[in-house]
N, C-alpha and C positions, 0 to 999 in steps of 0.2 A: 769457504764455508767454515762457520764456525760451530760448536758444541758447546752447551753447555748444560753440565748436572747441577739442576735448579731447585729451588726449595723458595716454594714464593712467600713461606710464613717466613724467610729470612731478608731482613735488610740490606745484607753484603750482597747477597745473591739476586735480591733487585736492583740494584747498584750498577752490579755488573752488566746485567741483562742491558741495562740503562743505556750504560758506555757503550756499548757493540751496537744498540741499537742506533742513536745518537751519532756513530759513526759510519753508519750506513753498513752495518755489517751483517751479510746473510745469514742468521742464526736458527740452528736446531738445537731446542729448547729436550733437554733429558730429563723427565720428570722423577729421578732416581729412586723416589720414597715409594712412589706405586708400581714401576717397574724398577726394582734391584740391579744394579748390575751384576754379574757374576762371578766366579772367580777368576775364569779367562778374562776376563772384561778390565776386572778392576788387577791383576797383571800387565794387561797392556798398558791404564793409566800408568800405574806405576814407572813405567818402564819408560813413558813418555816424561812423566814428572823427575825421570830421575832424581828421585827422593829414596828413602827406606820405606818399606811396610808401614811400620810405623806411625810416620808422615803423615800418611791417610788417616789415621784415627782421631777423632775429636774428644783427648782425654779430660776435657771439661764436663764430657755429659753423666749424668747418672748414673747411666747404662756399663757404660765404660770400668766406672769403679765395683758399680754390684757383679761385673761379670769378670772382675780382677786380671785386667789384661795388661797390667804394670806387671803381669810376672816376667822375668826373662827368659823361661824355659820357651815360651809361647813363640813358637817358628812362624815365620812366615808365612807358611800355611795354611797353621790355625788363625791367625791372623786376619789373613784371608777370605777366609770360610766365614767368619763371625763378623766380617763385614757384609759378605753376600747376605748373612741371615739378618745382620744387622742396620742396613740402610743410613739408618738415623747416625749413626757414629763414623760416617764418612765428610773428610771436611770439604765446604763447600764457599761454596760454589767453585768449583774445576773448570776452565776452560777449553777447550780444545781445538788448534787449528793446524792441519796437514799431522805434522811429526812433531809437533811443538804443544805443551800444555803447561796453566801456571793452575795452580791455587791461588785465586783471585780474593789474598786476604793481606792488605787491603784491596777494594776492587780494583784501584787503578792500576794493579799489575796487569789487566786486561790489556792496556797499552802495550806492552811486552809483546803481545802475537798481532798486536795492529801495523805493524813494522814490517 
């Protein structure tokens, strides 16, 4: 079974769906913009993507720069928290299968947990 936090107004993230789908892969679709993940939630990605905080964040958007989250004081935490509030500043499409997840940019890392 696969996951993934989708965002159908994105390209990348139909892409992905594509691929998974295309390869016959059982997938649950995470609509993350109208259900948020939380902060538990988006801790366990993390933990999965073994990436930083950070990582997650889309500091291309808007949002990102009006709510000045380049500072360094900003922990992980708060981090965090301004993702759960934030949705939209989560990068996407995430995939996720067992213990294993990629950031599916470009999509064909989705091949990565097809394996």
């Amino acid at each position: 079974m696969f996951s993934i936090y989708h965002n159908p107004r994105c390209s990348k993230s139909r892409a992905a769906l594509n691929l998974l789908q295309e390869a016959g892969a059982d997938v649950h679709i995470i609509p993350y913009l109208q259900r948020p993940p939380d902060v538990q939630q988006l801790q366990a990605l993390q933990q999965l993507l073994g990436c930083a905080v950070r990582d997650l964040l889309r500091d291309g958007e808007p949002l990102y720069r009006e709510l000045r989250l380049d500072r360094a004081e900003l922990d992980d935490t708060q981090l965090l928290q301004t993702l759960a509030e934030h949705p939209q500043l989560l990068q996407r499409p995430i995939v996720v299968r067992g213990e294993r997840a990629v950031i599916a940019r470009p999509p064909e890392r989705v091949h990565e947990l097809l394996t």
